[in-house]
LUMBABA-142853 format. One record per residue: residue number from 1; residue in one letter; x negated, y negated, z negated of N, C-alpha, C in turn. Coordinates in steps of 0.05 Angstrom, whole numbers. Last residue first. Layout:
N
+-----+------+--------+--------+--------+--------+--------+--------+--------+--------+--------+
! seq ! type !    n.X !    n.Y !    n.Z !   ca.X !   ca.Y !   ca.Z !    c.X !    c.Y !    c.Z !
+-----+------+--------+--------+--------+--------+--------+--------+--------+--------+--------+
! NUM !    A !      X !      Y !      Z !      X !      Y !      Z !      X !      Y !      Z !
...
+-----+------+--------+--------+--------+--------+--------+--------+--------+--------+--------+
This chain:
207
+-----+------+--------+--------+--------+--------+--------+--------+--------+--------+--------+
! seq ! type !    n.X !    n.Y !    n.Z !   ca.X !   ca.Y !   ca.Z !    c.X !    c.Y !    c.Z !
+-----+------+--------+--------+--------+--------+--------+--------+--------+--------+--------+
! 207 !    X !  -1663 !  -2264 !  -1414 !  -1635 !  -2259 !  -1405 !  -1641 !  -2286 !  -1377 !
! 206 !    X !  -1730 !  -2239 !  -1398 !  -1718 !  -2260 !  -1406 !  -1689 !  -2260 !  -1395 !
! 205 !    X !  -1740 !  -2187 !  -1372 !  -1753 !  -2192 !  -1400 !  -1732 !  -2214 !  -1421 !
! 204 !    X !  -1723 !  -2143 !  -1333 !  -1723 !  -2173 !  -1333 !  -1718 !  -2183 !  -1372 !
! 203 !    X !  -1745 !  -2073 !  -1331 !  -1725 !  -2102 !  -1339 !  -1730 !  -2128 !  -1346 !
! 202 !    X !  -1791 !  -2058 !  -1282 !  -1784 !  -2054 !  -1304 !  -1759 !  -2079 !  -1313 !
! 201 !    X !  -1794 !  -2054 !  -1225 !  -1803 !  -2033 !  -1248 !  -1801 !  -2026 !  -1282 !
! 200 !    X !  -1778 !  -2084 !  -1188 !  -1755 !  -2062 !  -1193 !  -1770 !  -2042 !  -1216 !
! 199 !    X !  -1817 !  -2123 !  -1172 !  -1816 !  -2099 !  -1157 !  -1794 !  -2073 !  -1172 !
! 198 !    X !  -1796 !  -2161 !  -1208 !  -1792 !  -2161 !  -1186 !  -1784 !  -2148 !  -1165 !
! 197 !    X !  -1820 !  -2138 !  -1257 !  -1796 !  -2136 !  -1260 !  -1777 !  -2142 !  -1229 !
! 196 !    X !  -1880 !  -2135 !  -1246 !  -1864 !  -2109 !  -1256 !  -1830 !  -2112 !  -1251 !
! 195 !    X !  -1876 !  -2188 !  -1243 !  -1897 !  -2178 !  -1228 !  -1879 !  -2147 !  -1216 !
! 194 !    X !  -1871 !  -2207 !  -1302 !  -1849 !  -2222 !  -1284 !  -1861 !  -2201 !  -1247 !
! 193 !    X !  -1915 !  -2174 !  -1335 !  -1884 !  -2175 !  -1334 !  -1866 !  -2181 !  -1304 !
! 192 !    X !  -1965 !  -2211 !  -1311 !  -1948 !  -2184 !  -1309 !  -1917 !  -2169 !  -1306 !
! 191 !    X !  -1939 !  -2267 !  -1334 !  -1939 !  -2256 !  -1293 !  -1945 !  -2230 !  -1289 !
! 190 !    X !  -1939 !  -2244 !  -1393 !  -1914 !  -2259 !  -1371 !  -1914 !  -2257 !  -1341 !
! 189 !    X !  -1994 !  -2234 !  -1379 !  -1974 !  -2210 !  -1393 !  -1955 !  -2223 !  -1382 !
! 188 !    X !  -2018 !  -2281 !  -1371 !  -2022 !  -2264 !  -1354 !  -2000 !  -2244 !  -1363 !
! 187 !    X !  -2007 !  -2314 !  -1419 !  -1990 !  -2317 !  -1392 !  -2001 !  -2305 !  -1371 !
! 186 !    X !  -2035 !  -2275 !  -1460 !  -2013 !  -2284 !  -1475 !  -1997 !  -2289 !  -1432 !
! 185 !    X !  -2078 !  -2228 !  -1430 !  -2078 !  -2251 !  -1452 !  -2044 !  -2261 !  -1448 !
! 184 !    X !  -2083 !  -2164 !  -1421 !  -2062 !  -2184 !  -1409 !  -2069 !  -2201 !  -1434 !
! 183 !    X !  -2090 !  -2111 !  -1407 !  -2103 !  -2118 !  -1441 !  -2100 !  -2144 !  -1421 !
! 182 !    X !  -2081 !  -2040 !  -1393 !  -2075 !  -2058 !  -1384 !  -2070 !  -2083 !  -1407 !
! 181 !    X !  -2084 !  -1973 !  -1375 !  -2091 !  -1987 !  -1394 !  -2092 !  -2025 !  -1388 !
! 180 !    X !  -2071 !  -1916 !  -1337 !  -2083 !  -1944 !  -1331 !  -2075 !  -1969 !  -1352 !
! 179 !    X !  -2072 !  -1857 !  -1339 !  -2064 !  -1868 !  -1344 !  -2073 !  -1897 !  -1342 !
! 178 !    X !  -2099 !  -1833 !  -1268 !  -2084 !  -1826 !  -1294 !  -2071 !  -1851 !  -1306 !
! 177 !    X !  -2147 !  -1859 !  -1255 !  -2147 !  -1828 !  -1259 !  -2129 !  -1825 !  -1289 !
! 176 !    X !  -2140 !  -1922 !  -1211 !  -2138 !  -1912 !  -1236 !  -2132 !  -1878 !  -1236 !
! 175 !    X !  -2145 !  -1939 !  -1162 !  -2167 !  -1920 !  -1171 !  -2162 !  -1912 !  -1205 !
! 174 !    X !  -2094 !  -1964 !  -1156 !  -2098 !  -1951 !  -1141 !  -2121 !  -1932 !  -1149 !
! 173 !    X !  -2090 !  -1993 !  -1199 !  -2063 !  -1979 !  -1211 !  -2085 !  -1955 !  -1182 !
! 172 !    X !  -2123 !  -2039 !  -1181 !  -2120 !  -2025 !  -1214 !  -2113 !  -2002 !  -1217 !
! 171 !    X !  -2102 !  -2057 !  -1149 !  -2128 !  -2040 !  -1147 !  -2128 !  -2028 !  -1171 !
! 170 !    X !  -2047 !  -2082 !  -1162 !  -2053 !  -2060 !  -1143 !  -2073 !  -2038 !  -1138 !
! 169 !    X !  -2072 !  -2121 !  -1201 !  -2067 !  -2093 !  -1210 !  -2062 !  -2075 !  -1189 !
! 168 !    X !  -2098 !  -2148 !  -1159 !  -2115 !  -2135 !  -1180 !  -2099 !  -2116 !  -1192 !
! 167 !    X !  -2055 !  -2164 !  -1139 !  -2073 !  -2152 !  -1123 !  -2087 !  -2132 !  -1138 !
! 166 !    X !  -2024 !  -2201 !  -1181 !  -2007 !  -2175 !  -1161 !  -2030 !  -2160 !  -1151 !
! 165 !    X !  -2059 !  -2234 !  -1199 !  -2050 !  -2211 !  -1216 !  -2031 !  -2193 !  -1200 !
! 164 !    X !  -2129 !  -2250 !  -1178 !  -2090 !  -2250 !  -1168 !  -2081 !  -2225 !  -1186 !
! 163 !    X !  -2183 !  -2244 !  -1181 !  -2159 !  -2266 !  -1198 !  -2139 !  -2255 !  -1203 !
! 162 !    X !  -2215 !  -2189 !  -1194 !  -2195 !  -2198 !  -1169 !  -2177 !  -2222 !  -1189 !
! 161 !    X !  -2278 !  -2150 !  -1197 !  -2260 !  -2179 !  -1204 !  -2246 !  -2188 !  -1183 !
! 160 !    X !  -2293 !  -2087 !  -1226 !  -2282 !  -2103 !  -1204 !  -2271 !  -2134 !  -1214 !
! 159 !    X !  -2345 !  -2044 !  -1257 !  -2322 !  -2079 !  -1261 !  -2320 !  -2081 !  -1236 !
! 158 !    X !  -2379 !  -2011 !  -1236 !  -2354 !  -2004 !  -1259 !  -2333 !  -2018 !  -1256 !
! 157 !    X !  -2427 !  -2030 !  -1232 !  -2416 !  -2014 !  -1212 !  -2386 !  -2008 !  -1217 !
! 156 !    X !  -2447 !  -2044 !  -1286 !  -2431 !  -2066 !  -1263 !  -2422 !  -2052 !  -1246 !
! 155 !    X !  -2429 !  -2015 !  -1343 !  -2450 !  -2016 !  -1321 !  -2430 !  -2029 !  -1293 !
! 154 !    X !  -2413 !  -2041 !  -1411 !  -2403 !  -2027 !  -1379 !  -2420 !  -2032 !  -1361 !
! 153 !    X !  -2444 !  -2070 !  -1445 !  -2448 !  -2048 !  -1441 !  -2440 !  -2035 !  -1417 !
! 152 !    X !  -2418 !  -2122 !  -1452 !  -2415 !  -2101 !  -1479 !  -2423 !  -2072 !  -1472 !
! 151 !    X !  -2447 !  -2149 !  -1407 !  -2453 !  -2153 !  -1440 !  -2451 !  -2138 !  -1460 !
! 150 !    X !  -2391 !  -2135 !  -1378 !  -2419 !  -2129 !  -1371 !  -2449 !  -2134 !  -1401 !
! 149 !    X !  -2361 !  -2163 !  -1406 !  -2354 !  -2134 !  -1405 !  -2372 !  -2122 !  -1397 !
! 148 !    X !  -2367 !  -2222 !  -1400 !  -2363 !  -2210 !  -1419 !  -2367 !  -2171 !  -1421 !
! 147 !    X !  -2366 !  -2214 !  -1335 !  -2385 !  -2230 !  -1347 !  -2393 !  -2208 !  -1381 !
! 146 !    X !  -2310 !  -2207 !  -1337 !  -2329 !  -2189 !  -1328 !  -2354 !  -2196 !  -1340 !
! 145 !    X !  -2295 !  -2253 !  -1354 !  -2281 !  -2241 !  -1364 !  -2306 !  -2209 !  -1357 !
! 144 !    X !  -2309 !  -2292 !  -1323 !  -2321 !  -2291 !  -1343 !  -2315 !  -2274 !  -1362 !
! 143 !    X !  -2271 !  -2269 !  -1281 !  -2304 !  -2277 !  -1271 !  -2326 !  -2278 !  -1301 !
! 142 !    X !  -2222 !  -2295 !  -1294 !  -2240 !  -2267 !  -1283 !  -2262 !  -2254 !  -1284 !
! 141 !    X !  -2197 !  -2329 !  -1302 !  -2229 !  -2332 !  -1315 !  -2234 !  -2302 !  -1310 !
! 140 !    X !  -2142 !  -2322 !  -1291 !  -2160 !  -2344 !  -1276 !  -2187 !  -2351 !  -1291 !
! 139 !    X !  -2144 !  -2252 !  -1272 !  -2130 !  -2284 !  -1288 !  -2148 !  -2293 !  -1276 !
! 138 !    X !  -2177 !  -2193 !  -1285 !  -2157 !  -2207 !  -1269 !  -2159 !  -2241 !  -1286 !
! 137 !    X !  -2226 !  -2134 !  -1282 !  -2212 !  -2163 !  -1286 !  -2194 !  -2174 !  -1257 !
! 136 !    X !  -2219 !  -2066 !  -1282 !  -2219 !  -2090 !  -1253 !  -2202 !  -2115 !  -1271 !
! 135 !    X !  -2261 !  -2010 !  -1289 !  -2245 !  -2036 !  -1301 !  -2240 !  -2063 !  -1277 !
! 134 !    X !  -2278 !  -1940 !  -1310 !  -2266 !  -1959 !  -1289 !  -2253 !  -1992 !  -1306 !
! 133 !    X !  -2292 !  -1912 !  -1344 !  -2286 !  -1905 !  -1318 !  -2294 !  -1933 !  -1294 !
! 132 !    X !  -2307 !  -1929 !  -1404 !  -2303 !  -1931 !  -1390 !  -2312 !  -1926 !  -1361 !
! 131 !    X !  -2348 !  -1912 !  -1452 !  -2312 !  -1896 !  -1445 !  -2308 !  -1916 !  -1426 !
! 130 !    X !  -2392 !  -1939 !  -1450 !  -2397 !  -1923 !  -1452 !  -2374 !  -1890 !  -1456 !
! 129 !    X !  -2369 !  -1984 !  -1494 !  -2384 !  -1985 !  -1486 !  -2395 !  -1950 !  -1480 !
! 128 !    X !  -2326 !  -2000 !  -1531 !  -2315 !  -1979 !  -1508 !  -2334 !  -1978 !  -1486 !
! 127 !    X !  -2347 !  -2030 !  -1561 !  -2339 !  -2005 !  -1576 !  -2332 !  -1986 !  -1553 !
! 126 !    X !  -2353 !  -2078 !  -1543 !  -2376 !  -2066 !  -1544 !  -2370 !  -2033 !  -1553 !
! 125 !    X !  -2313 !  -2112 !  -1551 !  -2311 !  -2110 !  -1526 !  -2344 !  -2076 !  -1524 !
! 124 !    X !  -2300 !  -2139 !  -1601 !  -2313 !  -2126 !  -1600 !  -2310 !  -2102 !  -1577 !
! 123 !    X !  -2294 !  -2209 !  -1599 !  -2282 !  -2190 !  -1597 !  -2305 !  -2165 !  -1587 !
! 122 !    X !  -2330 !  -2264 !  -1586 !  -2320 !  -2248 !  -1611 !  -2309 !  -2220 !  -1615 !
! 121 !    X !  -2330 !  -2263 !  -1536 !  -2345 !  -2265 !  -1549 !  -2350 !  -2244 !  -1572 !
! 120 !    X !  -2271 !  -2284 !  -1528 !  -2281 !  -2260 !  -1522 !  -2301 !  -2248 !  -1530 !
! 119 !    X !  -2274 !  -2341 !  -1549 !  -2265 !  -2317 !  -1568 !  -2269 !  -2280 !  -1560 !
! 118 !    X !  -2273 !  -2369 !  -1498 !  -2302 !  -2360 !  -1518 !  -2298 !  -2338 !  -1538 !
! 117 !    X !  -2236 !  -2397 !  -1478 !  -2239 !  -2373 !  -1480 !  -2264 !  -2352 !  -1485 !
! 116 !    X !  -2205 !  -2453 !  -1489 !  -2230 !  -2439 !  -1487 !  -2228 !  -2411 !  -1500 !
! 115 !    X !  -2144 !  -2462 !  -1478 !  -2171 !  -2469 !  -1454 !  -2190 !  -2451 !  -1455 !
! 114 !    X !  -2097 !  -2422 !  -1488 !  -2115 !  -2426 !  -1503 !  -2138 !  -2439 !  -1484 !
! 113 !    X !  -2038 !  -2399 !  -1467 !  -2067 !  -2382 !  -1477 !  -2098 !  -2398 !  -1495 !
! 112 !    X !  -2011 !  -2447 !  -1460 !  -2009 !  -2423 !  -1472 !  -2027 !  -2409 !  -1493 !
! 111 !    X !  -2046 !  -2466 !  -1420 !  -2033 !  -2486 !  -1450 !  -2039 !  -2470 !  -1468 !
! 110 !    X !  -2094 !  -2419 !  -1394 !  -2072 !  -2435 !  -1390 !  -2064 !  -2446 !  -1421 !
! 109 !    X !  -2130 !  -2380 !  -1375 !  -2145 !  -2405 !  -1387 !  -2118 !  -2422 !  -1392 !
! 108 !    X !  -2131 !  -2308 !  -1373 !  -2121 !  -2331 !  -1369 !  -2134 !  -2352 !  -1387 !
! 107 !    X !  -2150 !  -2249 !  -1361 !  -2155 !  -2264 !  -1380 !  -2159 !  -2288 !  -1376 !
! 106 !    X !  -2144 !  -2172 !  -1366 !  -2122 !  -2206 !  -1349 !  -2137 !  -2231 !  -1375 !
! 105 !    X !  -2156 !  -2115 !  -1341 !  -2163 !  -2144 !  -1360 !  -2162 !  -2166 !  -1351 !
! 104 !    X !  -2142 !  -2053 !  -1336 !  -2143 !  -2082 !  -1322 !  -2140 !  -2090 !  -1344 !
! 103 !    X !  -2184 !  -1991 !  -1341 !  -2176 !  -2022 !  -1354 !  -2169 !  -2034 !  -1332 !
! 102 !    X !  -2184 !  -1926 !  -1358 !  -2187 !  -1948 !  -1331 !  -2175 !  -1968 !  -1343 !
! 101 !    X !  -2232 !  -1884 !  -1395 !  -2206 !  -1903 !  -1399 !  -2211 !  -1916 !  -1360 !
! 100 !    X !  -2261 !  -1826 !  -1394 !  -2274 !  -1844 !  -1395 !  -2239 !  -1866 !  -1391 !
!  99 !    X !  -2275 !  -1769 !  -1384 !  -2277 !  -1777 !  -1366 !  -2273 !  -1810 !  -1364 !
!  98 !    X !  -2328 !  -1758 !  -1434 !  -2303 !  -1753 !  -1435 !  -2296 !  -1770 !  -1401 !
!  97 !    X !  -2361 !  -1757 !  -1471 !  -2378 !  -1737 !  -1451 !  -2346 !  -1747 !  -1442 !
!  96 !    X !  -2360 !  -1782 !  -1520 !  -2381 !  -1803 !  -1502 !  -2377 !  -1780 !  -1476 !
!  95 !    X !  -2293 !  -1769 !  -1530 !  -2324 !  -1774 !  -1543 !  -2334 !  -1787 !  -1518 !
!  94 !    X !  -2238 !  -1808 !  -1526 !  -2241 !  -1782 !  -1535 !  -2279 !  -1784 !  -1539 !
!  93 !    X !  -2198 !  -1856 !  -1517 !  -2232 !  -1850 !  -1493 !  -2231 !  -1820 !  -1507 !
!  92 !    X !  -2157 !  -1855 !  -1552 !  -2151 !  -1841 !  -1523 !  -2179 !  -1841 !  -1508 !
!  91 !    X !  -2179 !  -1882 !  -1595 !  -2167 !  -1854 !  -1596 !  -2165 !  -1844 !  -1575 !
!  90 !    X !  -2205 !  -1929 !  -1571 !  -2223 !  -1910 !  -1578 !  -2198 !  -1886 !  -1573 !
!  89 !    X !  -2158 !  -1954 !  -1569 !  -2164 !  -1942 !  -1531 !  -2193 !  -1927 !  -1542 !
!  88 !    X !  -2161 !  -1976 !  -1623 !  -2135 !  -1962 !  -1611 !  -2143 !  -1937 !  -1590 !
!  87 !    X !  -2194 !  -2013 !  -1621 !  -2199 !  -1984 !  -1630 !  -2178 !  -1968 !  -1627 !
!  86 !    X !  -2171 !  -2052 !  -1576 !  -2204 !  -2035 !  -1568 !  -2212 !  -2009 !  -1594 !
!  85 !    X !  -2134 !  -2072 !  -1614 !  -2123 !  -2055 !  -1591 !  -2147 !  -2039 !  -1581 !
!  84 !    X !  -2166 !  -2087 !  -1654 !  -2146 !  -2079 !  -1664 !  -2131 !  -2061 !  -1635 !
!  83 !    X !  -2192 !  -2135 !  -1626 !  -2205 !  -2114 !  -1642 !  -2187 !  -2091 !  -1643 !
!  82 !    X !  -2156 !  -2164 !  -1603 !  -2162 !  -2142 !  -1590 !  -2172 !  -2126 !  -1602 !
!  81 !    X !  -2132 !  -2182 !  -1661 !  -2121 !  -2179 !  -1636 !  -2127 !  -2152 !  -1626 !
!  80 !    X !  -2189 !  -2219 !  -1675 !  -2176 !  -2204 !  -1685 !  -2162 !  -2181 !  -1675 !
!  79 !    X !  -2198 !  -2248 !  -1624 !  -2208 !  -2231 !  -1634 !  -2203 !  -2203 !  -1650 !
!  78 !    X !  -2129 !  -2256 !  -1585 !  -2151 !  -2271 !  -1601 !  -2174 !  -2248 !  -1612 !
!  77 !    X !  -2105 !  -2238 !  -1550 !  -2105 !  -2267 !  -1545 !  -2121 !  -2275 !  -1561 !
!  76 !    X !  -2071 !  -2187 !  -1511 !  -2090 !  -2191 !  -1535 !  -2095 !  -2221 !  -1535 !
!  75 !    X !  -2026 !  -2131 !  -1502 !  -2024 !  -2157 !  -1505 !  -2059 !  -2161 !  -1518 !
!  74 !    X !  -2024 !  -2068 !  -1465 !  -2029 !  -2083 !  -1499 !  -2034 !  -2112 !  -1503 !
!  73 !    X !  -1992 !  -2024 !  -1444 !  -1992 !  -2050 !  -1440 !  -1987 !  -2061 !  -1460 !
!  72 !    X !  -2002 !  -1980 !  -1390 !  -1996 !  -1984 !  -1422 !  -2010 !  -2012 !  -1425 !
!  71 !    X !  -1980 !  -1943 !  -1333 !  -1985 !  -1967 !  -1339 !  -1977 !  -1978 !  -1371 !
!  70 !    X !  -1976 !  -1881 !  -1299 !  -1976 !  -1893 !  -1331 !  -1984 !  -1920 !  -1332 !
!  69 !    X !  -1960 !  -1867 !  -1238 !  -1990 !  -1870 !  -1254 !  -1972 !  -1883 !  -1282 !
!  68 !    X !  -1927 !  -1871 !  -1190 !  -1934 !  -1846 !  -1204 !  -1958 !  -1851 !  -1229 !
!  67 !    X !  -1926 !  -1937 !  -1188 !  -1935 !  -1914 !  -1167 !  -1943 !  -1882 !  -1177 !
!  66 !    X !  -1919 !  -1935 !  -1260 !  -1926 !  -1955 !  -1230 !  -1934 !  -1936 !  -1207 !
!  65 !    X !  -1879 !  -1936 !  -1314 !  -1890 !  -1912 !  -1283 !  -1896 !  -1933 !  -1266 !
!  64 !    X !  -1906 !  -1975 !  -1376 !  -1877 !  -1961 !  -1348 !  -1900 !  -1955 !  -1322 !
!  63 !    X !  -1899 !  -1974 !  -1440 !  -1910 !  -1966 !  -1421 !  -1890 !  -1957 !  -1400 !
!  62 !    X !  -1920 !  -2022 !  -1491 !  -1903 !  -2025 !  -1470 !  -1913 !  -2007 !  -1454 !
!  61 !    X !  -1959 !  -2042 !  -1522 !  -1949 !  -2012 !  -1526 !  -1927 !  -2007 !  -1507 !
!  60 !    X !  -1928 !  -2094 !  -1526 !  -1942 !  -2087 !  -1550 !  -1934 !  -2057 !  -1546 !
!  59 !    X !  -1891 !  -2121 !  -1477 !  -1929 !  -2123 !  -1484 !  -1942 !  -2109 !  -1510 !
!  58 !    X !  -1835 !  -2116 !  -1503 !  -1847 !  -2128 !  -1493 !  -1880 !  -2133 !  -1498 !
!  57 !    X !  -1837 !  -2054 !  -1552 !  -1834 !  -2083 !  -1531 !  -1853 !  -2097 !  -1527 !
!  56 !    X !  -1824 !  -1987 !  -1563 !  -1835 !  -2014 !  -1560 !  -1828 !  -2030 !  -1545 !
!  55 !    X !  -1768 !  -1977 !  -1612 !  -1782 !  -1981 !  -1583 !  -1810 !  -1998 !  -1580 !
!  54 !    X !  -1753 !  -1940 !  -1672 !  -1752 !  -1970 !  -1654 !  -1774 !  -1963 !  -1634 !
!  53 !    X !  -1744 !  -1891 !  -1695 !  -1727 !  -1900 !  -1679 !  -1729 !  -1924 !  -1664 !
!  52 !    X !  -1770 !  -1896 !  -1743 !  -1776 !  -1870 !  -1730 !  -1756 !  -1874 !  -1706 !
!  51 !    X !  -1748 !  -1939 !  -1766 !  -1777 !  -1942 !  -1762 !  -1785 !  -1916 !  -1740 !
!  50 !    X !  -1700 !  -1906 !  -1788 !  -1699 !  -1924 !  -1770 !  -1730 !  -1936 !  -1760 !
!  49 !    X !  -1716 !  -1875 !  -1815 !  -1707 !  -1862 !  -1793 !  -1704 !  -1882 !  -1771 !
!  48 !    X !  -1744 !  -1911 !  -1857 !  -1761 !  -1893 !  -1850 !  -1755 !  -1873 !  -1817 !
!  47 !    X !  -1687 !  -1926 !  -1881 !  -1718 !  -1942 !  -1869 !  -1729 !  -1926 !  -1848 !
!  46 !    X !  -1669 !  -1879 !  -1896 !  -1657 !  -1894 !  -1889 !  -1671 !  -1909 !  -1873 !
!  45 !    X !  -1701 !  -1867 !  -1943 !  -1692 !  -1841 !  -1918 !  -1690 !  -1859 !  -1897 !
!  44 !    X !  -1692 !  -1902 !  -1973 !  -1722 !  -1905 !  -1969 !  -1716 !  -1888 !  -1945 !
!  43 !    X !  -1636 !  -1949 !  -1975 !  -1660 !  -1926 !  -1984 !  -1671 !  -1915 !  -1963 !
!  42 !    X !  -1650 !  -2020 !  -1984 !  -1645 !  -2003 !  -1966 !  -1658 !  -1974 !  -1973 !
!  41 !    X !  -1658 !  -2053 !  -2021 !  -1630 !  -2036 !  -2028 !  -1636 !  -2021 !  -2007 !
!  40 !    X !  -1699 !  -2100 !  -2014 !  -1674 !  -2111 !  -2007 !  -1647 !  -2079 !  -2015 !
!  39 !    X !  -1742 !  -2070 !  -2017 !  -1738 !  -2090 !  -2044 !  -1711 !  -2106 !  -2037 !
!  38 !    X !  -1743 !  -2030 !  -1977 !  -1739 !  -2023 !  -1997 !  -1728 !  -2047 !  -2024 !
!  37 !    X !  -1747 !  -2074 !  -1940 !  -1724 !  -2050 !  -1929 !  -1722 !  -2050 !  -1963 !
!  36 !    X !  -1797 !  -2080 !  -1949 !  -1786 !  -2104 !  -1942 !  -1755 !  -2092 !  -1944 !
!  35 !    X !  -1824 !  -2033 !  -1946 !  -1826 !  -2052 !  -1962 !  -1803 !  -2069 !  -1965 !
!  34 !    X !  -1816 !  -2029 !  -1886 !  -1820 !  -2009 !  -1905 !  -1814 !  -2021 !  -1936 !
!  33 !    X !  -1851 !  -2078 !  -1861 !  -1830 !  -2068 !  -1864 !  -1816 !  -2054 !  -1883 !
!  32 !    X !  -1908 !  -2058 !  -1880 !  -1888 !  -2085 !  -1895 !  -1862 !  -2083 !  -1883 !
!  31 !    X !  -1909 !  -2015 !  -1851 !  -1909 !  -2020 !  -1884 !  -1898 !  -2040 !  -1898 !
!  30 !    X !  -1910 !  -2026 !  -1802 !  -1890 !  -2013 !  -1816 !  -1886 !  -2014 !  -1837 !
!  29 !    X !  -1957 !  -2063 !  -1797 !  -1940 !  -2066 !  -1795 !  -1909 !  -2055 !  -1806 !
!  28 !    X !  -1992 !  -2010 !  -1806 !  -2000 !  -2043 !  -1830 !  -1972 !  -2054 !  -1825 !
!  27 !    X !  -1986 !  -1994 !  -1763 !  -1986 !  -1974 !  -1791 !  -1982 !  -2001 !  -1809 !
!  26 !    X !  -2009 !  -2031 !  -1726 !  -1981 !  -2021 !  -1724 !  -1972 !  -2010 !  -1754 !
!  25 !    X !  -2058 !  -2022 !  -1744 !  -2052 !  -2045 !  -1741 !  -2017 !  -2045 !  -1743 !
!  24 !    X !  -2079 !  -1967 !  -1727 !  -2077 !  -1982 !  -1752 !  -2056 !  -1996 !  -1759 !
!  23 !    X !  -2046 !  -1936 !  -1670 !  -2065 !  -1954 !  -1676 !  -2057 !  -1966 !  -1709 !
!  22 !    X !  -1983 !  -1929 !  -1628 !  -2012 !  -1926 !  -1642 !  -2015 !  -1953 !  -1657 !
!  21 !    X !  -1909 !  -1926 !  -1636 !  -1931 !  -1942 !  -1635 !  -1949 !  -1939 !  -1653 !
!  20 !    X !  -1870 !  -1894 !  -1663 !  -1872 !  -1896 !  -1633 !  -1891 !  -1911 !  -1620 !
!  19 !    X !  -1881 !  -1859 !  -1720 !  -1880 !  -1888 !  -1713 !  -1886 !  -1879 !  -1676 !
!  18 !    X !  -1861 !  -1826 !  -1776 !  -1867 !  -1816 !  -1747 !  -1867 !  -1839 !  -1732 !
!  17 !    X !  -1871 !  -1817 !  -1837 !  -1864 !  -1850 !  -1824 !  -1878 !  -1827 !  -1794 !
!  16 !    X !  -1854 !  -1774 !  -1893 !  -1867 !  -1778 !  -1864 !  -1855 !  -1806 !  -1848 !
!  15 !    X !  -1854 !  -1794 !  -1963 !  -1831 !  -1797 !  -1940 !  -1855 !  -1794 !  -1910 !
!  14 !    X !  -1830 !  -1797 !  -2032 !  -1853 !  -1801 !  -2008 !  -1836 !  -1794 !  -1988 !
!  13 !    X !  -1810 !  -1855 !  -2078 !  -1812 !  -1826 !  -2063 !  -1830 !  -1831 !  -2046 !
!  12 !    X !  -1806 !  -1904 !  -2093 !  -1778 !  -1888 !  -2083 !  -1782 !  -1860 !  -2077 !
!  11 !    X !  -1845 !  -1911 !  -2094 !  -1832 !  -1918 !  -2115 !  -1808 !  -1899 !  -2126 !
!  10 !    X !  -1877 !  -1878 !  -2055 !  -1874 !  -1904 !  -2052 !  -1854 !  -1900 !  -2086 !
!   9 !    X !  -1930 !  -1855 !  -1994 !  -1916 !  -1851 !  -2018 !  -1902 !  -1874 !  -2036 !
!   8 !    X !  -1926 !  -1829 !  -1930 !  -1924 !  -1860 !  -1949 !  -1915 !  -1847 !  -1982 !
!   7 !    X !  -1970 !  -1816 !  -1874 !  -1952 !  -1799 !  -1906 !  -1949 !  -1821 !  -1931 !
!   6 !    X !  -1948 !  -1819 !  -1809 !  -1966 !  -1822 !  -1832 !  -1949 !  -1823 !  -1858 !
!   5 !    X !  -1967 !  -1824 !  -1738 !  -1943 !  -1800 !  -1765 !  -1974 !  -1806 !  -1789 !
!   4 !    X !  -1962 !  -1849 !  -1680 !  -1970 !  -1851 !  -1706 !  -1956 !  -1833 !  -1729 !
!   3 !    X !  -1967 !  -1850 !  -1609 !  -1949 !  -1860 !  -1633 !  -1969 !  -1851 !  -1654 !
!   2 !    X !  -1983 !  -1843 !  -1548 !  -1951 !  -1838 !  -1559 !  -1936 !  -1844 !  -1580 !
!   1 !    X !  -2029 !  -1864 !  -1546 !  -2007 !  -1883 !  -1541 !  -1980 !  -1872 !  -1549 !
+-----+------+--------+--------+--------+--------+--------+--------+--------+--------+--------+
């Protein structure tokens, strides 16, 4: 979760990209940035310090102190998506002998989010089959949300299911060993957020 250092070579030269945000996906991101900097005049040093300088936000890699514990906080909403955050939480499970990730998994049915939530399905929920500790669904398909997670392998003793997103993450945050990993569909992440910002933990998202 701390970040990404990767070796770009480019037109302009080559250059270390030190990025504040894991995972591929992010890398793919900078690049077109990167890019985008360069075909507009910006030199390439230039880019590259500033890429080595942006934050994360809101839900993408977002991490704040909940009760002494790490709370990281990866948005997901579609296949694609999570794919892309579930190899991410590979880098941090470490091998199969390892003490293993703690999940809350928020997975809402709302406008927003999308009714059917079949796409979980899709998502390759199966890769962390066998790194997990611990997991306690949340939202208002909880239930199928575990459902799902029980399918990709996690042994049921494992999954907790609590709707309420204040409660559930309470339990979340309470048996979590360490850092506590947190995979919010699109208006669960908002009643996260708004959850966090109440209790004084983090800034009020929306002016």
């Amino acid at each position: 979760m701390r970040g990404s250092r990767v070796a770009v070579r480019t037109p302009e030269g080559e250059v270390e990209l030190r990025l504040p945000l894991p995972g591929l996906y992010n890398v793919y991101n900078a690049l077109a940035a990167l890019t985008a900097a360069l075909r507009v005049g910006i030199p390439l040093e230039q880019a590259a310090g500033a890429l080595d300088e942006m934050e994360p936000v809101f839900g993408r890699v977002e991490t704040i102190e909940v009760d002494g514990k790490s709370l990281s906080i990866l948005l997901i909403k579609n296949p694609a998506g999570a794919n892309e955050v579930l190899r991410t939480l590979l880098l941090e499970a470490g091998g199969d002998d390892g003490d293993g990730l703690d999940l809350w998994v928020a997975l809402n049915d709302r406008i927003a989010d999308g009714r059917d939530v079949s796409w979980v399905w899709d998502a390759d929920f199966e890769l962390l089959a066998g790194r997990v500790r611990r997991v306690v669904c949340a939202g208002t398909r909880a239930a199928e949300m575990a459902v799902r997670l029980k399918y990709a392998g996690m042994p049921p003793e494992a999954i907790e299911v609590e709707e309420a997103i204040d409660r559930s993450l309470d339990r979340a945050v309470a048996v979590a060993d360490g850092t506590l990993f947190a995979l919010p569909t699109y208006t669960a992440l908002l009643e996260l957020r708004t959850l966090l910002s109440r209790r004084g933990l983090a800034s009020r998202y929306w002016a």
